[in-house]
N, C-alpha and C positions, 0 to 999 in steps of 0.2 A: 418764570419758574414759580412751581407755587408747592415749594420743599422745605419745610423745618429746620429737620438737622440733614445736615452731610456728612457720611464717612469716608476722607479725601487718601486712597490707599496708592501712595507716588512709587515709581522706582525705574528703572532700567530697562528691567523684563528682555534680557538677553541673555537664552529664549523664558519666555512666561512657564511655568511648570505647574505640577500638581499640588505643589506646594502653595502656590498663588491662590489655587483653584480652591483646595481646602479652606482658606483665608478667605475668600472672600464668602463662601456658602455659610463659614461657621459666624462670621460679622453680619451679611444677612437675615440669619439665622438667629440672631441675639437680639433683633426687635427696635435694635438703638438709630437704625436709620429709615429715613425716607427714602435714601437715595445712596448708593457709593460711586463715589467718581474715582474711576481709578485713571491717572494721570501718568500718561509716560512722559519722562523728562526729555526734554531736548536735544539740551547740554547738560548732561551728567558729570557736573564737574570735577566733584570727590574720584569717581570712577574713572574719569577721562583721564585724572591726574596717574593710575593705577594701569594705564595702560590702552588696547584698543579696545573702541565702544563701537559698534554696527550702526549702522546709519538709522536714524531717528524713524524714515519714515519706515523702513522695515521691522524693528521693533514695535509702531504701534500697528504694521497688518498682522504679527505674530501677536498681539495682544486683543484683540480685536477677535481675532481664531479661537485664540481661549478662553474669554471672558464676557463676550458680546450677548450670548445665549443664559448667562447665569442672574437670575432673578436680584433685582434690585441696583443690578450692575450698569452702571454704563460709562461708556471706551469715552478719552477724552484728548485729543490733540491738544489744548491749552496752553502747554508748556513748548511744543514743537513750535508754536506759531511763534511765541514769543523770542526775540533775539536776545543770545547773551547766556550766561550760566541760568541752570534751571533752578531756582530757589523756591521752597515752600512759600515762604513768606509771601510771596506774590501771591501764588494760586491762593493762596487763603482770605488775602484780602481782594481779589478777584469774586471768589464765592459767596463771600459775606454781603456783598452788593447784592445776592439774588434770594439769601437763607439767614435763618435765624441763628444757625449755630452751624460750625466743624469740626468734625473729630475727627483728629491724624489716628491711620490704624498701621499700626508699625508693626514689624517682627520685636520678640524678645532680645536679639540678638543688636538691636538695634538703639534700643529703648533706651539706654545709659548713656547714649554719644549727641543725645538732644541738643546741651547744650553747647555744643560745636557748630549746631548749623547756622546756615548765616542767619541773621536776624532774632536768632533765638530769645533775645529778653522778650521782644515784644511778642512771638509767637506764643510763648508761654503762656501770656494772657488772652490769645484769643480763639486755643482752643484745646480740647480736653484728650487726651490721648489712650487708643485701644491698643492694649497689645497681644497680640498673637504668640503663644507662648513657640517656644524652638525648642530641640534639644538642646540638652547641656548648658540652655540661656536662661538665665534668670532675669524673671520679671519686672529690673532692677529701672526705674525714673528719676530723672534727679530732683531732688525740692523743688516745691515751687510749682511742676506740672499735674495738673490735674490730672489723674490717669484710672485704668479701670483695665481688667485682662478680659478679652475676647474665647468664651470657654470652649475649647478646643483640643482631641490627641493633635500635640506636636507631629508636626512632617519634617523627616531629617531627611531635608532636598535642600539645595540649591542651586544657581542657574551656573555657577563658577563649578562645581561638578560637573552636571551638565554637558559645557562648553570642554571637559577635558576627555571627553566620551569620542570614539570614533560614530561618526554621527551615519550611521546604517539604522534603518527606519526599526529591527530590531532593538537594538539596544537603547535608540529612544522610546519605543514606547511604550515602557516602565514610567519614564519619567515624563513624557508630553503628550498632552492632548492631540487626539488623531489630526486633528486639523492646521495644529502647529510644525507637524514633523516636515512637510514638502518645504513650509515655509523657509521652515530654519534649514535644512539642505541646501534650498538652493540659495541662501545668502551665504554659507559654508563655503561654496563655490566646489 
């Protein structure tokens, strides 16, 4: 791999939305990567603890639908492969073997709970964090983490919306990319 920096964009993505979409074009967009890996997690453990999570590998063909085609982007099973809860902490020292630097690109809404995740002393030190501003979410980091806002209109989406939608290809697609809706239908069952 012959990549600088990485911006390492993790999460769930059950289903991926516009709101991803926006996020990754306006980090793109900001110059500060060579490359963004966007990572769906395995075992989403925080989440899994909150209830049911769709099967891994369907999340990453609904992620894959919506992100596959966007400049600078690229889909990354990493964390499916690996066994056990899905932690940052790993992926980053996974990519640090192939790059010079990683920057976590996080939502606002997100950004204040850093220091909960696993391994957090040491991730702090190894990489700098973009944040994607939300509504109502303040740009808020805890000491310590190098941080920096990704200049962006907020998208007031999320996938827990989303998911409380009667999923008719109408009223998803406001919110998903044309390519995502079959998907997420049929793991709706």
């Amino acid at each position: 791999m012959n990549v600088r920096r990485i911006g390492l964009f993790g999460g769930t993505f059950d289903p991926p939305h516009f709101g991803h979409v926006a996020a990754l074009r306006a980090a793109a967009a900001s110059g500060r990567y060579d490359l963004i890996e966007v990572t769906v997690a395995g075992d989403p453990y925080l989440k899994r603890l909150e209830g049911n999570v769709r099967d891994a590998t369907v999340r990453l063909a609904m992620a894959t639908a919506a992100f596959g085609d966007l400049d600078l982007v690229e889909v990354s099973d990493r964390e499916i492969r690996r066994d056990g809860p899905s932690y940052t902490i790993d992926t980053v020292r996974e990519l640090l073997t192939d790059c010079d630097a990683v920057d976590l690109i996080v939502g606002a809404d997100l950004s204040e709970q850093l220091n909960r995740w696993h391994g957090a002393d040491e991730l702090r030190t190894l990489v700098r964090v973009g944040v994607v501003p939300r509504p109502g979410a303040k740009s808020v980091v805890p000491d310590g983490w190098g941080s920096y806002e990704i200049p962006m209109d907020p998208v007031d989406l999320s996938s827990s919306y989303v998911r409380g939608l009667e999923p008719t290809s109408t009223n998803l697609r406001q919110f998903l990319p044309a390519s995502v809706i079959p998907l997420y239908q049929s793991a709706r069952g």
